[in-house]
SESETI-825828 format. One line per field, with one value per residue: residue in three letters; y negated, z, x negated of N, C-alpha, C in turn. Coordinates in steps of 0.1 Angstrom, whole numbers. Each point is the difference from the previous one (the first is absolute). Last residue first. Layout:
BEGIN
resn c(ALA ...)
n.v c(Y ...)
n.w c(Z ...)
n.u c(X ...)
ca.v c(Y ...)
ca.w c(Z ...)
ca.u c(X ...)
c.v c(Y ...)
c.w c(Z ...)
c.u c(X ...)
! end
This chain:
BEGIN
resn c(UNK UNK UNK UNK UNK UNK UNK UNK UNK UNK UNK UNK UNK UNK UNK UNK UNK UNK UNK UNK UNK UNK UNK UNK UNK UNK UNK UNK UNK UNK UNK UNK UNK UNK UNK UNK UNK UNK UNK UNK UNK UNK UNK UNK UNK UNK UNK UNK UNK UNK UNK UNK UNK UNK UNK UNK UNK UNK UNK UNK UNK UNK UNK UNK UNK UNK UNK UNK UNK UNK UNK UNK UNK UNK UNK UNK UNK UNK UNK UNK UNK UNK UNK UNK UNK UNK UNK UNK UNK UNK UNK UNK UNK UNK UNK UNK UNK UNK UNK UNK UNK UNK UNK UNK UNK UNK UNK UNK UNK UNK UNK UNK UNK UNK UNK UNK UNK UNK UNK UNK UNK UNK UNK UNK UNK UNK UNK UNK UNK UNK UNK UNK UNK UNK UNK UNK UNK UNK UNK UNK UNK UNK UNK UNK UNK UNK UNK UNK UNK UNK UNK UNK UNK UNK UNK UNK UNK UNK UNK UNK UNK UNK UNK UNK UNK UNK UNK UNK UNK UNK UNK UNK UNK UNK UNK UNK UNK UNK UNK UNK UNK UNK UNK UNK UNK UNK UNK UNK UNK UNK UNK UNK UNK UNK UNK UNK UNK UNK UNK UNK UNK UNK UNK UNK UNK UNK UNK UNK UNK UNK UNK UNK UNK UNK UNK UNK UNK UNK UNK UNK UNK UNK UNK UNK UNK UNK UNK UNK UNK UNK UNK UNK UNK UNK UNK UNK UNK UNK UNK UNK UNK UNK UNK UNK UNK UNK UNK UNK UNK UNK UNK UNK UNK UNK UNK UNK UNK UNK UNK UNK UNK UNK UNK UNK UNK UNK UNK UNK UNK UNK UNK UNK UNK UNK UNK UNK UNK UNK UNK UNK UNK UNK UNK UNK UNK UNK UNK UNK UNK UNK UNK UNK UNK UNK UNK UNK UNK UNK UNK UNK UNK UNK UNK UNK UNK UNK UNK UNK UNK UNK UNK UNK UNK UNK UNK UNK UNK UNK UNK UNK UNK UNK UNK UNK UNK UNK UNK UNK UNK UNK UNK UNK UNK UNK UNK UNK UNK UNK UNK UNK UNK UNK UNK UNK UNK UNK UNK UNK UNK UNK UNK UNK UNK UNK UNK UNK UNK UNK UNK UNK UNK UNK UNK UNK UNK)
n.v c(190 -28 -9 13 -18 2 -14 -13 -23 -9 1 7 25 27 -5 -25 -44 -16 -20 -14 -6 -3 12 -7 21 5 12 13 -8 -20 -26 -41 -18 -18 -4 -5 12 25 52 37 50 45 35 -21 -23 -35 -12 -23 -21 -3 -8 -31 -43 -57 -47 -10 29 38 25 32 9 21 7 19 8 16 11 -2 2 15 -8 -49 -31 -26 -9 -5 5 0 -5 8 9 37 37 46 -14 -35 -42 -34 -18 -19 -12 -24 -6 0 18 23 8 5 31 -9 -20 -48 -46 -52 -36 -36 -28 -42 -16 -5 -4 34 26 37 42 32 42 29 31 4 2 5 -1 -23 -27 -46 -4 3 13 1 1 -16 -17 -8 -14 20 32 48 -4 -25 -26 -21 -5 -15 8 -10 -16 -17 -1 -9 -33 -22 -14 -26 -50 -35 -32 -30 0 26 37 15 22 18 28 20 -4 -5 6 28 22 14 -13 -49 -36 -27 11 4 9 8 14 28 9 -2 -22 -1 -13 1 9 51 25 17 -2 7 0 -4 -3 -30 -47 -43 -53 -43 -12 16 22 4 -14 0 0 -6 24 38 32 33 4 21 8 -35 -8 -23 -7 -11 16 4 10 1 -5 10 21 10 13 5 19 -7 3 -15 6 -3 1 -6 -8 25 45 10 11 1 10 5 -8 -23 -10 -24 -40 -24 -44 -23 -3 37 35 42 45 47 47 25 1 -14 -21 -35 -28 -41 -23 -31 -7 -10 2 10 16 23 -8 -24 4 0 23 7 13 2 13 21 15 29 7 1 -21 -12 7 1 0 -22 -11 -6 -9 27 23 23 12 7 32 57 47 53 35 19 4 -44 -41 -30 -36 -28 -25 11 25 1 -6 -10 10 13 26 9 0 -16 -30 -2 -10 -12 -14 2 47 37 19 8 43 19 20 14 25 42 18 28 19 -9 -17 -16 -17 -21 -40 -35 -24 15 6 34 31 39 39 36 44)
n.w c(-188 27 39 50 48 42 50 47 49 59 58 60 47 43 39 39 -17 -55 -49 -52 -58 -56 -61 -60 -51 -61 -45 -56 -51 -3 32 34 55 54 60 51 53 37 20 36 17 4 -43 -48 -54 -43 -48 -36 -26 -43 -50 -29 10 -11 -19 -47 -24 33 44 46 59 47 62 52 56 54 47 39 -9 -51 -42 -20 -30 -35 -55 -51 -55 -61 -56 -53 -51 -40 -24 27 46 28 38 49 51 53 55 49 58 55 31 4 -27 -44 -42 -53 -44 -22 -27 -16 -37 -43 -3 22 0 -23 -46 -34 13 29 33 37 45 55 44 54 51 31 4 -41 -32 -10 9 5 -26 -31 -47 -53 -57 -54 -58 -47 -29 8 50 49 49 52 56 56 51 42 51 30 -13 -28 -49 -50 -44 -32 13 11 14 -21 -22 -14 -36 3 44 29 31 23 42 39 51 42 35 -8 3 17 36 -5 -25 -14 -40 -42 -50 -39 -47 -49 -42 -50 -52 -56 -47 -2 42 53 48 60 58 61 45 31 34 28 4 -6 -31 -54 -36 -18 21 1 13 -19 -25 -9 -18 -17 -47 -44 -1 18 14 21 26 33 39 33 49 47 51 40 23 -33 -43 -58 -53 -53 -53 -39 -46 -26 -48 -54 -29 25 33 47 50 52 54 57 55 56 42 31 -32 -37 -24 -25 -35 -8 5 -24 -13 -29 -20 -41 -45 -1 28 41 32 37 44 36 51 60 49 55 47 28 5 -38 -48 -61 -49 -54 -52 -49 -55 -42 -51 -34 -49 -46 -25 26 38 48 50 53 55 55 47 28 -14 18 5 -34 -42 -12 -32 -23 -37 -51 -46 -10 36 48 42 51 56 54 42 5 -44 -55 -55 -58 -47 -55 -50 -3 29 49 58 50 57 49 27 47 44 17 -8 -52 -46 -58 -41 -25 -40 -33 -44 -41 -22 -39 -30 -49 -33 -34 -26 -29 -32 1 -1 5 -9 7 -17)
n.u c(65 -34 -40 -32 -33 -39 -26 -35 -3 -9 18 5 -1 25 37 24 29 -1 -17 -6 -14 -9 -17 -11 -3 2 23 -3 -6 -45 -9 23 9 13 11 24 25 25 11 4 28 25 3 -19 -7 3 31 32 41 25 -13 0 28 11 -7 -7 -37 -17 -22 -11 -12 -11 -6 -9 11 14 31 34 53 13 -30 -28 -41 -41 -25 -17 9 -9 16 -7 -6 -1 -13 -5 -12 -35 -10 -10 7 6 15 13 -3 19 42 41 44 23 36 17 12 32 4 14 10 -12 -35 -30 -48 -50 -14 15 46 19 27 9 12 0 4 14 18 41 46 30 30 -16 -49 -59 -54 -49 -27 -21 3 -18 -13 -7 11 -25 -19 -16 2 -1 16 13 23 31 18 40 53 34 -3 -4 -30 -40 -22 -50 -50 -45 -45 -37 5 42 33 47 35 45 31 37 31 23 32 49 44 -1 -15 -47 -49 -57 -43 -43 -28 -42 -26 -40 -30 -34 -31 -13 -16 -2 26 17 20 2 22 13 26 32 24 32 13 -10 -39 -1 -31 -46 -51 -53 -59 -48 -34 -46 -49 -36 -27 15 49 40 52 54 50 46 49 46 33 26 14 22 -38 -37 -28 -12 -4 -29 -31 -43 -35 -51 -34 -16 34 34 23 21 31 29 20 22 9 -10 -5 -27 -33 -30 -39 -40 -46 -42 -44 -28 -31 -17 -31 -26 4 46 39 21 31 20 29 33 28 7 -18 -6 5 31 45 12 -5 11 2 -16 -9 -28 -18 -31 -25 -39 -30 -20 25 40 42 33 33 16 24 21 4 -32 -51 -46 -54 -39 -15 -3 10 2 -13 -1 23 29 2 11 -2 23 6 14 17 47 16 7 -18 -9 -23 -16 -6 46 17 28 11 20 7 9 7 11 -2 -46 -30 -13 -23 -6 3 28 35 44 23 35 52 34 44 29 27 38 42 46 53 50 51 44 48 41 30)
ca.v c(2 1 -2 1 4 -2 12 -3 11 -7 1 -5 -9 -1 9 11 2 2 13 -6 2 -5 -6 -4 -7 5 -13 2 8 5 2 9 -1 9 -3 8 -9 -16 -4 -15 -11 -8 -3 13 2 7 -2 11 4 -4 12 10 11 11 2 1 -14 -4 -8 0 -4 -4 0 -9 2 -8 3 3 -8 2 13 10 2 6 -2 7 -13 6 -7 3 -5 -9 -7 4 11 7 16 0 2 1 3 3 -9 4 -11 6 1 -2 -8 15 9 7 12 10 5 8 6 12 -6 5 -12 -4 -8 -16 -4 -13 -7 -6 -6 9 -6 2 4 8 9 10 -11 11 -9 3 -9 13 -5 12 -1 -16 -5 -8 16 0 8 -1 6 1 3 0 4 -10 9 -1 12 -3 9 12 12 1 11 -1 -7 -10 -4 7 -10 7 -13 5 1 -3 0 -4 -19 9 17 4 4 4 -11 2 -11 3 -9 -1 0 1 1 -4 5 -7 -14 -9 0 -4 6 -7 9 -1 4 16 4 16 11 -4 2 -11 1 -2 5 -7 4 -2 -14 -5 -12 1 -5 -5 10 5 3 3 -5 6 -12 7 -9 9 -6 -10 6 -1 5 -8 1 7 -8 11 -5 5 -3 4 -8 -8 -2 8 -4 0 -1 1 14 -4 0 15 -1 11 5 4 -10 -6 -3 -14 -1 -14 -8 2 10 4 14 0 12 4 10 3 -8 10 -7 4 -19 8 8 -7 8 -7 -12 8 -8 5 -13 2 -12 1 0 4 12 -5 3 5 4 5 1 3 -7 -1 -9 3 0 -10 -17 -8 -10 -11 1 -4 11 13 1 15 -4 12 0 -8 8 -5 6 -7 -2 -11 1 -3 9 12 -10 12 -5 8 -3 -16 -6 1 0 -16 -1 -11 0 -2 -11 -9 6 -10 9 9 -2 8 1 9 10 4 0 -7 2 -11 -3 -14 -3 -17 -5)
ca.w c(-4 -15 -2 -10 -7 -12 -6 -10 -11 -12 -21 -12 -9 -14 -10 3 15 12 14 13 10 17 14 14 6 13 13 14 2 -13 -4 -10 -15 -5 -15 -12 -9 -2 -12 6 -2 15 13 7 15 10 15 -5 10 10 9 -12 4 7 12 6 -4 -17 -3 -10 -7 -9 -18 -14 -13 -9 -10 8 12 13 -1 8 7 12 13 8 8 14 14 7 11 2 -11 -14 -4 -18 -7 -19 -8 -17 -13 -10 -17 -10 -1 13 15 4 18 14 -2 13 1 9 14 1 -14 5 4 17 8 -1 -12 2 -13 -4 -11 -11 -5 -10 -6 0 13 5 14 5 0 4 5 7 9 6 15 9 17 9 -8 -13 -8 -14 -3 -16 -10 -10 -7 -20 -5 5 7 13 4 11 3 -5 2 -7 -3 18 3 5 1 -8 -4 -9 -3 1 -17 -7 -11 -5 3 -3 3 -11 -4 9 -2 12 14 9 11 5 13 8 18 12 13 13 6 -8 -15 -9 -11 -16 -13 -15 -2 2 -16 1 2 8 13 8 3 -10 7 -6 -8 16 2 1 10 12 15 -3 3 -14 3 -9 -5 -13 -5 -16 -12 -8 -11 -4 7 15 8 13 15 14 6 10 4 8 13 10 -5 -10 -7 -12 -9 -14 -10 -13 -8 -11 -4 5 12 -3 12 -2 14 -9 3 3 5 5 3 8 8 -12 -1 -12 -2 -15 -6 -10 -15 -10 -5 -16 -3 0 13 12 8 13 11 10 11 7 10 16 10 5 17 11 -7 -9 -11 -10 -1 -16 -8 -11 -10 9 -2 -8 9 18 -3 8 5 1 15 6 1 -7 -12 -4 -11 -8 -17 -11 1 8 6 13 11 9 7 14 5 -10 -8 -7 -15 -8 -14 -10 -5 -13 -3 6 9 10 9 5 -7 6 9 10 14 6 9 8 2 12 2 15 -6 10 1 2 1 1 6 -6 8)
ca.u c(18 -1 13 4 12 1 8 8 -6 0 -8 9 -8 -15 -6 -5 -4 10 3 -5 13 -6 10 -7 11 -8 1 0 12 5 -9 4 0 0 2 -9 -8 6 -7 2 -16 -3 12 -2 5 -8 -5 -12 -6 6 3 -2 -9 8 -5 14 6 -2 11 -2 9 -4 10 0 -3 4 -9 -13 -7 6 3 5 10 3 5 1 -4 3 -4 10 -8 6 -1 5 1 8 -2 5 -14 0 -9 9 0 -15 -8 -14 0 -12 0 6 -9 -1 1 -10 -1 13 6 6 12 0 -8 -14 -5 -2 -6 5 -12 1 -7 -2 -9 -10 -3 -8 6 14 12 15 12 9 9 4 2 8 -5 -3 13 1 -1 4 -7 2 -14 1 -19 8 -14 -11 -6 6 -2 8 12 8 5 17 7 10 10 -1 -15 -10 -8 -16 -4 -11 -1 -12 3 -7 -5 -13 -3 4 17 8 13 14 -1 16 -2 14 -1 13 -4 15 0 5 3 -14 -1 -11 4 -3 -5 -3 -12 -5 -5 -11 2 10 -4 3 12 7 10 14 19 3 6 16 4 6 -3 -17 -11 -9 -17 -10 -14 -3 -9 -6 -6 -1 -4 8 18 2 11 -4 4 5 14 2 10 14 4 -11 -4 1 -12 5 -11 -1 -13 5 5 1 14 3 8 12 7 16 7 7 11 2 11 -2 16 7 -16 -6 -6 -5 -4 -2 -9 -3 -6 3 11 -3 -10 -11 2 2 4 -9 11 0 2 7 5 7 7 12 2 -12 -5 -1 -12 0 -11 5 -8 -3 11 17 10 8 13 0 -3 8 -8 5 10 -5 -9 0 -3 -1 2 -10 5 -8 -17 -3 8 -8 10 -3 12 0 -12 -2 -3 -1 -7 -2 0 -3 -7 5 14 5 7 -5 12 -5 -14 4 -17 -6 -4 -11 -15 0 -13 1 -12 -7 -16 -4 -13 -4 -15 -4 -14 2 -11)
c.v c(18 6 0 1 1 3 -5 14 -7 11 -10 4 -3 -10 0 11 19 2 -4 13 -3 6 6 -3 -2 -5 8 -7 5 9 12 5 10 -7 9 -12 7 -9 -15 -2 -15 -14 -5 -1 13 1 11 -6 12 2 -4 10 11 15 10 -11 -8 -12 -3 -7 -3 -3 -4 4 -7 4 -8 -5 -3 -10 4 10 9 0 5 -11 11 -5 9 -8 -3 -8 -18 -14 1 9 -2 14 0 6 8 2 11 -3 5 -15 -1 -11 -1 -9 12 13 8 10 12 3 10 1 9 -8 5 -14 1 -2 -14 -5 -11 -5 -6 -5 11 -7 -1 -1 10 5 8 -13 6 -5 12 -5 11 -3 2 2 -13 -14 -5 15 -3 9 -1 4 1 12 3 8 -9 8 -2 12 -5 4 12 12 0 16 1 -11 -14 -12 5 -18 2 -10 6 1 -4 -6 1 -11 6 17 9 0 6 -3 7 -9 -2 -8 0 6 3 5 -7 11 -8 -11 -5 -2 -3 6 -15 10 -5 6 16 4 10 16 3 0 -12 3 -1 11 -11 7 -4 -14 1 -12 0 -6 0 6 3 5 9 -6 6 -15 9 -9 12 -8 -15 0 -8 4 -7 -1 9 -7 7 -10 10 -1 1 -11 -11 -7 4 -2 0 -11 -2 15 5 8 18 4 10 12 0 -8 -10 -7 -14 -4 -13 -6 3 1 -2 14 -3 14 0 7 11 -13 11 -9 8 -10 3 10 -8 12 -1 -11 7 -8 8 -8 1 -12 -5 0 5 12 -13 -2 2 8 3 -1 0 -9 -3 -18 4 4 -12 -12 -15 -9 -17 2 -3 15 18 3 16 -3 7 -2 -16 3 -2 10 -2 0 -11 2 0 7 7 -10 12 -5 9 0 -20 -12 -2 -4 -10 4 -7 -3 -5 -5 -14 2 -14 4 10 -4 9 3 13 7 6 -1 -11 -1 -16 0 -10 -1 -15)
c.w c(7 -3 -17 -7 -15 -5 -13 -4 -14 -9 -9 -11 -13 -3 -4 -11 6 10 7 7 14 10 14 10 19 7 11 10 12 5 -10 -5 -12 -16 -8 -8 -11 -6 -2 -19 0 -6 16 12 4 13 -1 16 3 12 10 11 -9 3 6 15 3 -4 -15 -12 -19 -11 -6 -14 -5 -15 -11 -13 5 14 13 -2 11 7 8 14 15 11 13 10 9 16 2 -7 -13 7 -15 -2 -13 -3 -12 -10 -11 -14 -11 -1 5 13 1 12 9 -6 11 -5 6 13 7 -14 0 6 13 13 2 -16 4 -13 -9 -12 -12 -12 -13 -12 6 16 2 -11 1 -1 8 8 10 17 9 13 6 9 11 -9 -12 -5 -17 -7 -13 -10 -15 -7 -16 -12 -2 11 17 5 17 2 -13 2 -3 -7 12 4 13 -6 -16 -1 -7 -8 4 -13 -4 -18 -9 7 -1 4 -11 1 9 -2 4 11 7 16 4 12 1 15 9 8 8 -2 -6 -15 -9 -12 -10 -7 -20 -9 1 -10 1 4 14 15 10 1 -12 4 1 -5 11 0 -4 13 11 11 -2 7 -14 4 -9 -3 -14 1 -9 -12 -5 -11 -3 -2 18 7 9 14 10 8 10 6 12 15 8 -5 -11 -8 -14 -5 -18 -8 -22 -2 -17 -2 6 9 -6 15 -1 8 -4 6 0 8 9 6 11 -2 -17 2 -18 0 -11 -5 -12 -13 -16 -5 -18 -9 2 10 16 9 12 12 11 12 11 7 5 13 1 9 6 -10 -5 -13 -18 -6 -14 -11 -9 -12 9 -5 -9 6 14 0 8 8 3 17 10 1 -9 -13 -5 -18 -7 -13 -9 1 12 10 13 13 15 6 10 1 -16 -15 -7 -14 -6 -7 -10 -8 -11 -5 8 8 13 16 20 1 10 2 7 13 1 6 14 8 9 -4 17 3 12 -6 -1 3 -7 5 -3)
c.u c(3 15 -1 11 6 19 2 4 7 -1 1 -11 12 -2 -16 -3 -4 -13 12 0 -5 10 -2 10 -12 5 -6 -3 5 12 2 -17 2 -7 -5 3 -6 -10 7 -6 2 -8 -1 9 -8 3 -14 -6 -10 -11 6 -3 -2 -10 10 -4 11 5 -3 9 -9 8 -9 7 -6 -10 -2 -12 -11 -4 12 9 7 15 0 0 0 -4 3 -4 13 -8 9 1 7 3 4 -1 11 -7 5 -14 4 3 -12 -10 -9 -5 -18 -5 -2 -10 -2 8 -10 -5 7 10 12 14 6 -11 -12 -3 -4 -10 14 -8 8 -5 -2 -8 -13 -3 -14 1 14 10 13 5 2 -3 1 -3 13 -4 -8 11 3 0 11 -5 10 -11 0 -14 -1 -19 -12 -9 7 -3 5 13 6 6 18 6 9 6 4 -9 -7 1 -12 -4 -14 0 -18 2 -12 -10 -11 -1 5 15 11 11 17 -1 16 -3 14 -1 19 0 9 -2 6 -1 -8 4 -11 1 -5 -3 3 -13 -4 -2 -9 8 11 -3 3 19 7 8 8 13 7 7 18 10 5 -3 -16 -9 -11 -12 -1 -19 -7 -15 -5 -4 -8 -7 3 12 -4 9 1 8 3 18 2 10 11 0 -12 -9 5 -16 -1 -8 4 -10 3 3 -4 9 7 10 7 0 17 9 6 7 0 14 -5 6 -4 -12 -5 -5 -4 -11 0 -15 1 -11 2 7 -9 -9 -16 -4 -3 5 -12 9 4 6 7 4 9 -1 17 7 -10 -13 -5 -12 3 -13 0 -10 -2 12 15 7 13 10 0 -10 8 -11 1 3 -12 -9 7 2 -6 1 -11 9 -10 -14 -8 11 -7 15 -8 11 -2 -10 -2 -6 -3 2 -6 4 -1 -12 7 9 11 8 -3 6 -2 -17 0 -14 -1 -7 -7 -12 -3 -9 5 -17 -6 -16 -10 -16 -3 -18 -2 -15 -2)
! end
């Protein structure tokens, strides 16, 4: 008998019951915010906000260009944006949502145009960081303000991507002494096999921006996120020979600069922003990043990819599927030991109502 062992740090995990939270006729949904005591999503009915053990509650119109959403210590913050509408003499903009004794609203200066698409925010020094999208046909800009929340007053914005190219939806890296703004920026090149070429690019605390990584896909929807060895580039991208868009990650040095090579992760096809969360399982902090991808021709998925120190997979892909089903967005957080998971899916022509539900998922050796 000849046998071969290997030792190996995997989980194993399993999904609990689904409970569905919530469902739109207007084919799918904006965006979706999993905050832990809140679950927040915009869909064509409105932007709703659905405290812990609470019903939901609908804050204004919907967010057409998305939206972020996050805690401070009293009250929850909803930057929203919404796309102009020429056809129906609406100009788009920007919404600051306040919840907390109760809900306040502020509108906030900075164009989003009919096009824009994609919201960041992040909390700093009693303030809000806001970055965003702007979208007219053939211009695509990252802009960026401040809001102090003690008055609700805003700064004027600042265009922070190159004006000369198309810029893609922003993320922020927060840390305790700096704050990073990454984004991604493409443009045409003609005659080439691949015609789209770009990078991805992080400003920090404010500075000029600087390239990360060479990317070949117009929508990267880059996100920094940290576990336990640093900070961790996470990308998508289709370059050669892939066929299909898919995610990558990318160790960074401490001063956010690209450390040893990309790591290929799986296909991630379905567009829509890329979310993080941190977990422990058995002791080891893992990174979990969840995507939208495709399933065959018709169907599609979310992945939850589960990444260790390595940034290699302590579970392989951990989908939510169903069979015909459209499931193409979620986030998710860790909550002692279990990735609450929040996911959106769209309708098909002449189907059902698209959903929203969440599904608990339990992992461990």
């Amino acid at each position: 008998m000849l046998a071969g062992c290997r030792e190996r740090d995997e989980v194993r995990c399993h999904f609990g019951e689904e409970t569905a939270i919530a469902e739109t006729r207007g084919g799918g949904f904006h965006g979706v915010r999993h905050l832990g005591g809140a679950l927040v999503w915009s869909a064509a009915e409105g932007l709703f906000v659905r405290p812990e053990g609470e019903p939901a509650q609908r804050l204004g119109p919907a967010c057409t260009a998305g939206f972020d959403a996050l805690r401070s210590e009293d009250a929850l913050w909803v930057p929203c944006a919404r796309r102009a509408r020429p056809d129906a003499a609406k100009d788009g903009g920007l919404v600051l949502y306040g919840v907390g004794l109760g809900v306040t609203s502020t509108a906030l200066p900075g164009a989003v145009g009919p096009e824009g698409a994609g919201v960041a925010a992040v909390l700093r020094d009693g303030d809000l960081e806001i970055a965003w999208r702007a979208g007219e046909p053939e211009a695509f800009h990252v802009w960026r303000s401040r809001v102090d929340l003690a008055t609700a007053q805003a700064s004027e914005p600042e265009r922070v991507s190159n004006p000369d190219v198309m810029a893609g939806p922003p993320s922020f890296f927060a840390e305790e002494d700096r704050l990073s703004l990454v984004w991604s920026e493409h443009w045409a090149r003609a005659g080439a096999r691949h015609a789209i070429g770009g990078h991805v690019v992080v400003s920090v605390d404010g500075g000029p921006s600087r390239t990360l990584v060479e990317v070949e896909d117009p929508e990267p929807q880059p996100r920094i996120a940290r576990d336990a060895r640093g900070a961790v580039l996470l990308f998508r991208d289709q370059r050669d020979p892939l066929e299909y868009p898919s995610l990558f990650a990318q160790r960074l040095t401490s001063d956010l600069r690209p450390h040893r090579g990309l790591k290929l992760i799986g296909r991630a096809d379905e567009g829509g922003p890329i979310r993080t969360t941190s977990c422990e399982f058995d002791g080891q902090e893992t990174l979990a990043v969840v995507v939208g991808r495709s399933w065959g021709a018709e169907d599609a998925l979310v992945a939850v990819h589960l990444l260790g120190d390595d940034l290699g997979e302590r579970f392989h892909e951990m989908q939510v599927y169903e069979y015909g089903g459209q499931l193409v967005g979620g986030d998710g957080i860790c909550v002692g030991g279990r990735v609450e998971l929040l996911i959106a899916e769209r309708s098909v022509p002449s189907g059902p109502p698209a959903h929203l539900f969440t599904i608990p998922t339990a992992c461990g050796e």
